[in-house]
Backbone as CSV, one residue per row, in Angstrom:
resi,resn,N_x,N_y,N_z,CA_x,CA_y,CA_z,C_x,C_y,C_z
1,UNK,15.013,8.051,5.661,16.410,8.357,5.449,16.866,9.293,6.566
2,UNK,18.031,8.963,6.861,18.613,9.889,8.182,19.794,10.685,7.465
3,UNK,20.078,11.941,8.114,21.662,12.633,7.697,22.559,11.648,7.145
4,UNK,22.671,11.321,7.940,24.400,10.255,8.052,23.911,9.140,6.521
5,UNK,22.631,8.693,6.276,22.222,7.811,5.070,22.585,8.795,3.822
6,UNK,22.106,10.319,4.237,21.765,11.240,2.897,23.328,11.399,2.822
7,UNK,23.945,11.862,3.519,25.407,12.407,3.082,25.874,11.247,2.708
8,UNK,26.304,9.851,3.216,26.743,8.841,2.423,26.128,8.782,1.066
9,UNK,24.374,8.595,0.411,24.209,8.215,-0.848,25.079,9.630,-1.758
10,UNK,25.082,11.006,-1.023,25.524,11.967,-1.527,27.020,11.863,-2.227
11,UNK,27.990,11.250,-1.539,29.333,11.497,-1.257,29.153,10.125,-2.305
12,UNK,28.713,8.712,-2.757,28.429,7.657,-3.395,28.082,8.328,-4.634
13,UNK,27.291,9.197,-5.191,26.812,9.991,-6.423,27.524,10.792,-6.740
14,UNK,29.154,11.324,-5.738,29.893,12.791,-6.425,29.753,13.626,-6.334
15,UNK,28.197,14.032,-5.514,27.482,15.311,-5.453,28.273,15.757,-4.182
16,UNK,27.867,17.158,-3.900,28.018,17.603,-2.938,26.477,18.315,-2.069
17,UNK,26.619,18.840,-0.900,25.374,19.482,-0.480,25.038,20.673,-1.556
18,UNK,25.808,21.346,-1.758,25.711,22.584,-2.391,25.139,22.211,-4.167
19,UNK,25.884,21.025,-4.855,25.428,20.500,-5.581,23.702,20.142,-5.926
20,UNK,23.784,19.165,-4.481,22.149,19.174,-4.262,21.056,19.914,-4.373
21,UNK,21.785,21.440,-3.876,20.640,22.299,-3.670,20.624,22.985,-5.034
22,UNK,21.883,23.110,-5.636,21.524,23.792,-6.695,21.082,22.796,-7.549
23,UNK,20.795,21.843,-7.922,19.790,20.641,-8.797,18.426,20.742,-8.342
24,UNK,17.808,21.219,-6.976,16.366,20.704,-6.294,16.090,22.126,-6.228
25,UNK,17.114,23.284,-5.761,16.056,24.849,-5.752,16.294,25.160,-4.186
26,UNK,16.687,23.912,-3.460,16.574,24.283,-1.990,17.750,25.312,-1.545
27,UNK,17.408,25.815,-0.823,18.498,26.608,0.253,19.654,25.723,1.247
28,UNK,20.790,26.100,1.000,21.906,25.325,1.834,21.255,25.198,2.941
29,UNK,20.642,26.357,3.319,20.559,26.525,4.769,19.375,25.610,5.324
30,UNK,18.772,24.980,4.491,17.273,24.280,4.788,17.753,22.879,4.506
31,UNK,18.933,22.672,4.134,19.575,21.040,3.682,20.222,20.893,5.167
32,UNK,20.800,21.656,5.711,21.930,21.727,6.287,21.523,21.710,8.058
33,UNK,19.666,22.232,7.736,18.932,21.867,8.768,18.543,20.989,9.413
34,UNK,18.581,20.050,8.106,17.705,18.904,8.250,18.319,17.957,9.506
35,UNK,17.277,17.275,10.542,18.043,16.591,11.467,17.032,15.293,11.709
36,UNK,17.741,14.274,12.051,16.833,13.030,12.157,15.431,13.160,13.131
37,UNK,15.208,13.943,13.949,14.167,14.234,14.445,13.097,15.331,14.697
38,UNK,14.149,16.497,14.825,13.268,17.432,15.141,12.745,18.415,13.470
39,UNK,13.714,18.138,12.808,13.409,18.355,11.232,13.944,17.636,10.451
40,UNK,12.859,16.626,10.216,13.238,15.494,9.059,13.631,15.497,7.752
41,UNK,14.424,14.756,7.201,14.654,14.789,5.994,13.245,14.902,5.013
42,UNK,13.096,15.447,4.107,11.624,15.909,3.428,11.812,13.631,2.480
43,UNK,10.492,13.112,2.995,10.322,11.544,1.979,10.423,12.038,0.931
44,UNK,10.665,12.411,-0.495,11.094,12.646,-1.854,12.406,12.855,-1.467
45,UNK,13.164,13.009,-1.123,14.337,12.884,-1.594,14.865,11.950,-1.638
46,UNK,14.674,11.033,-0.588,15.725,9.367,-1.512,15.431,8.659,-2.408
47,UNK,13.437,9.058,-2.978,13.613,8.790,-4.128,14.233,9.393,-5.589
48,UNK,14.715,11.092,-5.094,15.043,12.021,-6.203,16.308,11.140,-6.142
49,UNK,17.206,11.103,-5.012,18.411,10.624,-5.200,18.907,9.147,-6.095
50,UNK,17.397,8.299,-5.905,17.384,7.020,-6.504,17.727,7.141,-7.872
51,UNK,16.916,8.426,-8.343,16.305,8.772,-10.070,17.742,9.401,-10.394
52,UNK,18.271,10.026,-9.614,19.564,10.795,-10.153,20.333,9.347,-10.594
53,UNK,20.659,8.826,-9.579,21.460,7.647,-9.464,21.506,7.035,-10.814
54,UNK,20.242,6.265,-11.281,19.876,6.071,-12.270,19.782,6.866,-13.966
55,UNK,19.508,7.791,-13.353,19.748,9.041,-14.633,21.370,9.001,-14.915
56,UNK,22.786,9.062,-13.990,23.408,9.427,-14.143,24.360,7.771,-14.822
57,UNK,23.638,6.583,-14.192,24.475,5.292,-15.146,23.569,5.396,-16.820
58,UNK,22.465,5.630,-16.875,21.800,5.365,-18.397,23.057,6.863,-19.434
59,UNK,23.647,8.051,-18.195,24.185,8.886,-18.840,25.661,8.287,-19.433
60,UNK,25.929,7.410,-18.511,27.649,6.885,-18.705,27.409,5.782,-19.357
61,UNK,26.272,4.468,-19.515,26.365,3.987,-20.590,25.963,4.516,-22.204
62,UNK,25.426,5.589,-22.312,25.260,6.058,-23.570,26.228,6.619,-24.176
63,UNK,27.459,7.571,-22.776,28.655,7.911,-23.019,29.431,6.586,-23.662
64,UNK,29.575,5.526,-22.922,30.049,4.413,-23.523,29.707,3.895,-25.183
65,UNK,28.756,4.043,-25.365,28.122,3.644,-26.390,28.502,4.702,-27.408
66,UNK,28.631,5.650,-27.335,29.054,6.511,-28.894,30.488,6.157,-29.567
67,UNK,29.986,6.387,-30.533,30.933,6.066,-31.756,32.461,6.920,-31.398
């Protein structure tokens, strides 16, 4: 995953950076670092982002689903 991938799935989920960090623990300043080469995006995060993704439709169809 590159910047420009993470901020699009980001801005696609509603989240924001600041959002992010306060859900994962990270520091703005260590998100905000991140660069396609010389400091890579950490591999777990596009799968955390996958699981959010997913966490957050099973949340809106259950919303759907109540009485």
């Amino acid at each position: 995953m590159n910047k420009k991938d993470f901020d699009a799935k980001l801005k696609s989920l509603g989240i924001s950076r600041q959002d992010f960090c306060d859900m994962t623990g990270l520091a703005y300043s260590s998100v905000a670092n991140w660069k396609d080469e010389s400091k890579p995006i950490p591999i777990w995060v596009d799968s955390w982002l996958e699981n959010y993704a997913k966490a957050k439709t099973l949340d809106d169809v259950a919303k759907a689903l109540e009485p």
